[in-house]
C-alpha positions as a Python dict, from the first residue, in 0.01 Angstrom:
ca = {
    (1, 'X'): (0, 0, 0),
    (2, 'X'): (-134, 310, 164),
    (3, 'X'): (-265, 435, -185),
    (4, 'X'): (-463, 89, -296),
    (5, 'X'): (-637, 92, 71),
    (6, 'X'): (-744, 476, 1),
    (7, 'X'): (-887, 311, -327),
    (8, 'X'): (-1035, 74, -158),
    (9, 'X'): (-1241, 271, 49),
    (10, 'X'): (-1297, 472, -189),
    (11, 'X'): (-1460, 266, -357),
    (12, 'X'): (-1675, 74, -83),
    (13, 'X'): (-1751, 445, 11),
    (14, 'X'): (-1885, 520, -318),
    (15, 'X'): (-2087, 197, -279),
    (16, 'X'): (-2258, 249, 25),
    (17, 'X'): (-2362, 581, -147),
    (18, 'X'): (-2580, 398, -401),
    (19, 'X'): (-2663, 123, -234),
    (20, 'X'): (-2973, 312, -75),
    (21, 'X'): (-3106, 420, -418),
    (22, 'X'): (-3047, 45, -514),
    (23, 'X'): (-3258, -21, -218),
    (24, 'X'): (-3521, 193, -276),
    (25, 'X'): (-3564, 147, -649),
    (26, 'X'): (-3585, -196, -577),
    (27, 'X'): (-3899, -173, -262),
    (28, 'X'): (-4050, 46, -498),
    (29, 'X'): (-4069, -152, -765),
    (30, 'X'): (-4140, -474, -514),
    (31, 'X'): (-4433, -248, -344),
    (32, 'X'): (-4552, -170, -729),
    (33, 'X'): (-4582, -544, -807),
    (34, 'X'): (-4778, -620, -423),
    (35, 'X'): (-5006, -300, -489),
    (36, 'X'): (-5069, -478, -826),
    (37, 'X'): (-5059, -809, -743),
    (38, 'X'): (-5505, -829, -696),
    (39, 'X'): (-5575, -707, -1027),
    (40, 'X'): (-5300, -943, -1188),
    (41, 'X'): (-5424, -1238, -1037),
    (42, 'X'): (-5803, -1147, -1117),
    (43, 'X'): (-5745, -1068, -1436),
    (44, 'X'): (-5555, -1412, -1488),
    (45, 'X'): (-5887, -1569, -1312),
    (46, 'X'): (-6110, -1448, -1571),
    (47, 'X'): (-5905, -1521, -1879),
    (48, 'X'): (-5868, -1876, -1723),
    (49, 'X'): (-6220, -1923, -1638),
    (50, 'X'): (-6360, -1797, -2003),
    (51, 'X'): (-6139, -2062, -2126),
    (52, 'X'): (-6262, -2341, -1883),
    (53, 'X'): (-6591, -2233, -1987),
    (54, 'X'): (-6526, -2238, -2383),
    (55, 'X'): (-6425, -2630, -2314),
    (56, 'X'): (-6714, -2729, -2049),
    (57, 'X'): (-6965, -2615, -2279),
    (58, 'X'): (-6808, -2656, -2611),
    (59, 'X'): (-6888, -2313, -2750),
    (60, 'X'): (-6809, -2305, -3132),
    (61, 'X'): (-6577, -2088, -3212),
    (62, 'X'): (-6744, -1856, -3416),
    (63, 'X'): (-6966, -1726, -3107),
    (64, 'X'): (-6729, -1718, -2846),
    (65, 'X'): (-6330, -1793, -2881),
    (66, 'X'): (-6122, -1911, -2629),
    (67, 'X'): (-5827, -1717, -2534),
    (68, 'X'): (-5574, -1989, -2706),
    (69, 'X'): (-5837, -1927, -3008),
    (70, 'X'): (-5718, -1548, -2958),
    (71, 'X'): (-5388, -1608, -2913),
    (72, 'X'): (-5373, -1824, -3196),
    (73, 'X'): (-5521, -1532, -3373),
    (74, 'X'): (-5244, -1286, -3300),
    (75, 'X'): (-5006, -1527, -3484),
    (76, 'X'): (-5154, -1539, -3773),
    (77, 'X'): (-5287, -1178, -3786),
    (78, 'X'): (-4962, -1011, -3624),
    (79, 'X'): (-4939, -809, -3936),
    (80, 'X'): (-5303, -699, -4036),
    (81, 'X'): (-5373, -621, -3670),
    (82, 'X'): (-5027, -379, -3687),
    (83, 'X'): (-5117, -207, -3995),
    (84, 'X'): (-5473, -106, -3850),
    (85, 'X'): (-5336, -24, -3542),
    (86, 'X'): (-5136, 255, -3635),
    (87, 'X'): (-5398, 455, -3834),
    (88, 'X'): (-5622, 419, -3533),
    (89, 'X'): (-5322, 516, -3305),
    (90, 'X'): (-5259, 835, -3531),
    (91, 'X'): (-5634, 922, -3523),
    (92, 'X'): (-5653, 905, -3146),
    (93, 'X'): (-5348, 1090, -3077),
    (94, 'X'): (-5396, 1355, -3309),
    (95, 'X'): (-5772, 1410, -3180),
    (96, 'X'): (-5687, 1393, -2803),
    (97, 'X'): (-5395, 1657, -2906),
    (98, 'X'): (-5676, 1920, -3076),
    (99, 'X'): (-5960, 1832, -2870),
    (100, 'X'): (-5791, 1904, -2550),
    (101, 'X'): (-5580, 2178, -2694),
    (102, 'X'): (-5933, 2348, -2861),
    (103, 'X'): (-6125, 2302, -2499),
    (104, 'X'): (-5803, 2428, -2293),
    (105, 'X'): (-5789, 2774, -2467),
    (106, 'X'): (-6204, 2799, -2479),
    (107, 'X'): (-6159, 2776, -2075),
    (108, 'X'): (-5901, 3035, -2055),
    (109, 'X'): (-6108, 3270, -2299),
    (110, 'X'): (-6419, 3167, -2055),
    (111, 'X'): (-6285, 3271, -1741),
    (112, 'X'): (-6107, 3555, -1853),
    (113, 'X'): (-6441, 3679, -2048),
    (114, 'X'): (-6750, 3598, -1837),
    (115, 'X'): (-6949, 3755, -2155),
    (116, 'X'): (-6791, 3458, -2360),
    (117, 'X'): (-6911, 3187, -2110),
    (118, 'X'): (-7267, 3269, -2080),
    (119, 'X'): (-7228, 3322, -2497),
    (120, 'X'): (-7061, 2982, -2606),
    (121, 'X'): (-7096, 2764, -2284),
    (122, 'X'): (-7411, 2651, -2385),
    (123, 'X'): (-7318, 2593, -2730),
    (124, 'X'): (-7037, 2336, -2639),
    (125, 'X'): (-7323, 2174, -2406),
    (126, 'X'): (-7553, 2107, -2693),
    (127, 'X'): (-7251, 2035, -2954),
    (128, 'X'): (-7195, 1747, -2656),
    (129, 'X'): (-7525, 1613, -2661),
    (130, 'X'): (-7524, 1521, -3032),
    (131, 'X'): (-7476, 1146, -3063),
    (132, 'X'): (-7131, 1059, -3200),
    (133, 'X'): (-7271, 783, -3421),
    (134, 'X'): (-7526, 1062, -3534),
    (135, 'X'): (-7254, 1333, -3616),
    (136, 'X'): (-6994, 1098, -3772),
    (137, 'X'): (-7201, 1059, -4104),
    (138, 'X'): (-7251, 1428, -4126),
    (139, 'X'): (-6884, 1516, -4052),
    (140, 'X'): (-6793, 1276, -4331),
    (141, 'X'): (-7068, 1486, -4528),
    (142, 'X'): (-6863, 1788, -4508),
    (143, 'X'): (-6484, 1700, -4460),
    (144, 'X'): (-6502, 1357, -4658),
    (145, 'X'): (-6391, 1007, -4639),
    (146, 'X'): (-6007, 1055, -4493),
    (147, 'X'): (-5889, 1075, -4174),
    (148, 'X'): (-6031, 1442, -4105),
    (149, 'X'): (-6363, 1333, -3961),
    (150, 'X'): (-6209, 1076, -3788),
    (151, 'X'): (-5960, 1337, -3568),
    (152, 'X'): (-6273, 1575, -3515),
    (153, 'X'): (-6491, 1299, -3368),
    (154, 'X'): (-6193, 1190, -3164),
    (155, 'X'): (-6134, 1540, -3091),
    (156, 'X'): (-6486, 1657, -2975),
    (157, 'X'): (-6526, 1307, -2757),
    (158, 'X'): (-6186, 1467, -2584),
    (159, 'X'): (-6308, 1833, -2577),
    (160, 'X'): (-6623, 1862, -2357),
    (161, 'X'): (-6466, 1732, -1999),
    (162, 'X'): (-6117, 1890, -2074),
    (163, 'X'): (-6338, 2207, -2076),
    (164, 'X'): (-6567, 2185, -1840),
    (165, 'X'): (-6267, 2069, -1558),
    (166, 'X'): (-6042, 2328, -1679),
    (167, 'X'): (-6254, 2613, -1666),
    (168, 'X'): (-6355, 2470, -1293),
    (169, 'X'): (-5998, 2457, -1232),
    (170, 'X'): (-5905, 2782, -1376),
    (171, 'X'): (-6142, 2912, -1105),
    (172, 'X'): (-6032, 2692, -798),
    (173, 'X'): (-5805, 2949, -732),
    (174, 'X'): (-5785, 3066, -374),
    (175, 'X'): (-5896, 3452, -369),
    (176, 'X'): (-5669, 3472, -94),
    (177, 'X'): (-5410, 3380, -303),
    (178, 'X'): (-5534, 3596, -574),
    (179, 'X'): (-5539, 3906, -319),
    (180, 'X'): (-5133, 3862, -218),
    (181, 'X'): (-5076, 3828, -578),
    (182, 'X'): (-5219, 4141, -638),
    (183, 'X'): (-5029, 4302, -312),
    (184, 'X'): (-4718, 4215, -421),
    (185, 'X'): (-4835, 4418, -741),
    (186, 'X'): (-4813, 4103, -964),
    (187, 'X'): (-4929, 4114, -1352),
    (188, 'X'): (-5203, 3966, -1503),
    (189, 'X'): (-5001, 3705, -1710),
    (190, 'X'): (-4789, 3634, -1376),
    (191, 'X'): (-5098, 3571, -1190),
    (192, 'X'): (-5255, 3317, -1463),
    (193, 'X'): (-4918, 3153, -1491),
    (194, 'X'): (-4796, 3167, -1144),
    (195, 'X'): (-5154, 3057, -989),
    (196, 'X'): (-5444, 3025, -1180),
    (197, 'X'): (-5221, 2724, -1449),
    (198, 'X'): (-5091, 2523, -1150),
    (199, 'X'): (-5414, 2502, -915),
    (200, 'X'): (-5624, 2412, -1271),
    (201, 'X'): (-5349, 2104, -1352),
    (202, 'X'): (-5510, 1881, -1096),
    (203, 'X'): (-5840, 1926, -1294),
    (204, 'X'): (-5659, 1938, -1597),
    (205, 'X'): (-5495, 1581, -1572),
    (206, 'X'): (-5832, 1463, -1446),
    (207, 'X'): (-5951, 1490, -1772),
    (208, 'X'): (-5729, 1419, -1996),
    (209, 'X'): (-5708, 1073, -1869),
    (210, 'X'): (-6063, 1040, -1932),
    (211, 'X'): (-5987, 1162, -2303),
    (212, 'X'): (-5695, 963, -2350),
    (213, 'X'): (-5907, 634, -2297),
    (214, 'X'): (-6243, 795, -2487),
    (215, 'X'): (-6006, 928, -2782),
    (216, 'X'): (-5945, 607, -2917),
    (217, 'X'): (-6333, 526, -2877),
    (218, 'X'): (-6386, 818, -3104),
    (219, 'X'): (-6154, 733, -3370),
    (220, 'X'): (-6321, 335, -3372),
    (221, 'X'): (-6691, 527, -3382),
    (222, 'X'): (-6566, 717, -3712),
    (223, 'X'): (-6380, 422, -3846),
    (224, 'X'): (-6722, 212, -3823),
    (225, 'X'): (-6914, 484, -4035),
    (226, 'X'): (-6651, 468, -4337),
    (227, 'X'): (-6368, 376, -4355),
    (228, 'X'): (-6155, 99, -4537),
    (229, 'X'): (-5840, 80, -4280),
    (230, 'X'): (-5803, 117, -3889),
    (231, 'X'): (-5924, -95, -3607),
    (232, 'X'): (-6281, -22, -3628),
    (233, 'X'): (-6250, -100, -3994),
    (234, 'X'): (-6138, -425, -3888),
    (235, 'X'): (-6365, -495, -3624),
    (236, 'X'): (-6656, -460, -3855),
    (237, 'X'): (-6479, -660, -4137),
    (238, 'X'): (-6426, -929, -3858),
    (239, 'X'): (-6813, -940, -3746),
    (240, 'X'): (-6929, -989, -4128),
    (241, 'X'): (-6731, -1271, -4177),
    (242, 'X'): (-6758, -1446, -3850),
    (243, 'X'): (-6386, -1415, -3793),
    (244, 'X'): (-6435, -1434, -3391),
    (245, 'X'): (-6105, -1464, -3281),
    (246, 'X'): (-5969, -1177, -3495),
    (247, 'X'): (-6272, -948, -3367),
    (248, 'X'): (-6165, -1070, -2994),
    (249, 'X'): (-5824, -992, -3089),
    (250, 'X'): (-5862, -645, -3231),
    (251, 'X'): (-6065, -549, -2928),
    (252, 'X'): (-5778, -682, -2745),
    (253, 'X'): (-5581, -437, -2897),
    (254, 'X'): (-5797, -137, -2868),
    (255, 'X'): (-5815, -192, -2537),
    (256, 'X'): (-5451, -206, -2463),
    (257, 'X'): (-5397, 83, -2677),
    (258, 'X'): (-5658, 303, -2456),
    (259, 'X'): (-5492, 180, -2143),
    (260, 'X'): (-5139, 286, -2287),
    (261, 'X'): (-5232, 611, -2277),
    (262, 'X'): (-5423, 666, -1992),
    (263, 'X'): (-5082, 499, -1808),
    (264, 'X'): (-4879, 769, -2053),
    (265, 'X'): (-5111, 1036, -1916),
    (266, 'X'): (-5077, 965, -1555),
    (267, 'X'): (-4680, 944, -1589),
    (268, 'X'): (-4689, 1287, -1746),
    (269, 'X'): (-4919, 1385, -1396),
    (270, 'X'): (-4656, 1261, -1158),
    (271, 'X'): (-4367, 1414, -1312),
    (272, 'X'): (-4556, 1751, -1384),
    (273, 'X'): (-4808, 1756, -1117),
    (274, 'X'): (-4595, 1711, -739),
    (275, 'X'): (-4869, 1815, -493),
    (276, 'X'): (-5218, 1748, -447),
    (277, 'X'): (-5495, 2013, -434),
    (278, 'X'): (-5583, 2118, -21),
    (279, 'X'): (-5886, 2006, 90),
    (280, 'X'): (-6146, 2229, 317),
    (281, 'X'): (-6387, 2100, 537),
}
């Protein structure tokens, strides 16, 4: 008897020791879906009043789709909308992975090598102020028709904030900081990896959530200027033959896809990035 009421607290012991995580998972989840809550409802006010207005005014289809015209065309389009998706996807992600990697080490080389700055800043500046839609057709000049010019428009659409809010983080660093680092006789690599890399990650994150949404406009720009697959492929083919709710429902998709990673992007923040740069007045 003595041992089953030992197991018995036991196990209500053992209880009351999750049931505060329970708790807590559960408010934050509840205080996610309040926080949220706004844009849900505002979002669900617009799709409802586009289709109110579709009906009032009976606009044909072709110009304007309703959302149960859009629906309607993810049914019947659930595979052609899948198989450009991922070629897009692959574009984006590959481009946001150079771009960003390209503009991270170009900021370390620039504040390492003042020399190199003044050199190649303004180089990146006027390789930034080329319209995309203008460089696309030359890129597919020199690379081709395949999905290289699409990852290096993608990646330079990605590359010019990552660098210009890395190399401003790079050099955020407090010189007091700097100064005890170099008291305590600290190395050069310690110091960049120690101080300078965390107090740039603020900046860093910054931007790449800004390139995670802009990455996937890149790879649509390239797909426009040649290309026989992907969703920009697809939103073109879509507009030529008045196929309105499949053009609403690929931009749909782009959209979601762009939001996807910009959430995936500020996941990676909170788990990497646990403090917030000081502020001084």
């Amino acid at each position: 008897m003595a041992d089953t009421l030992s197991s018995i607290a036991t196990v209500r012991d053992k209880a009351a020791a999750h049931e505060p995580r329970r708790v807590s998972r559960t408010s934050r989840i509840l205080s996610s879906v309040v926080d949220n809550m706004p844009a849900m409802l505002a979002i669900v006010g617009c799709i409802a009043l586009w289709q109110l207005i579709v009906w009032g005014f009976s606009v044909p289809t072709f110009m304007a789709p309703g959302p149960v015209a859009v629906l309607y065309a993810f049914r019947d389009n659930g595979a052609t909308l899948w198989n450009n998706l991922l070629p897009t996807l692959l574009e984006a992600a590959l481009g946001f992975l150079f771009g960003n990697l390209v503009a991270v080490l170009l900021a370390i080389w620039f504040v390492y090598s003042p020399l190199a700055e003044k050199a190649f800043y303004p180089v990146a500046v006027i390789i930034k102020s080329i319209p995309i839609i203008a460089l696309a057709p030359i890129l597919v000049l020199l690379v081709g028709n395949g999905i290289a010019p699409k990852i290096i428009i993608a990646g330079l659409i990605c590359f010019f904030p990552t660098l210009v809010n890395m190399v401003q983080g790079l050099k955020s660093t407090s010189p007091a900081m700097l100064d005890l680092m170099r008291v305590l006789s600290a190395s050069p690599t310690e110091i960049f990896w120690k101080v300078r890399i965390p107090a740039s990650l603020p900046f860093l994150f910054a931007a790449l959530k800004i390139a995670a949404t802009s990455s996937v406009m890149g790879a649509i720009v390239a797909e426009w200027i040649g290309s026989s697959y992907g969703l920009g492929a697809l939103i073109i083919e879509a507009t030529y033959n008045f196929r309105s709710p499949l053009l609403y429902a690929t931009v749909v998709i782009a959209a979601t896809l762009a939001v996807l990673l910009f959430f995936a992007v500020s996941i990676a923040e909170r788990k990497i990035v646990r403090w917030k740069p000081s502020s001084h007045e």
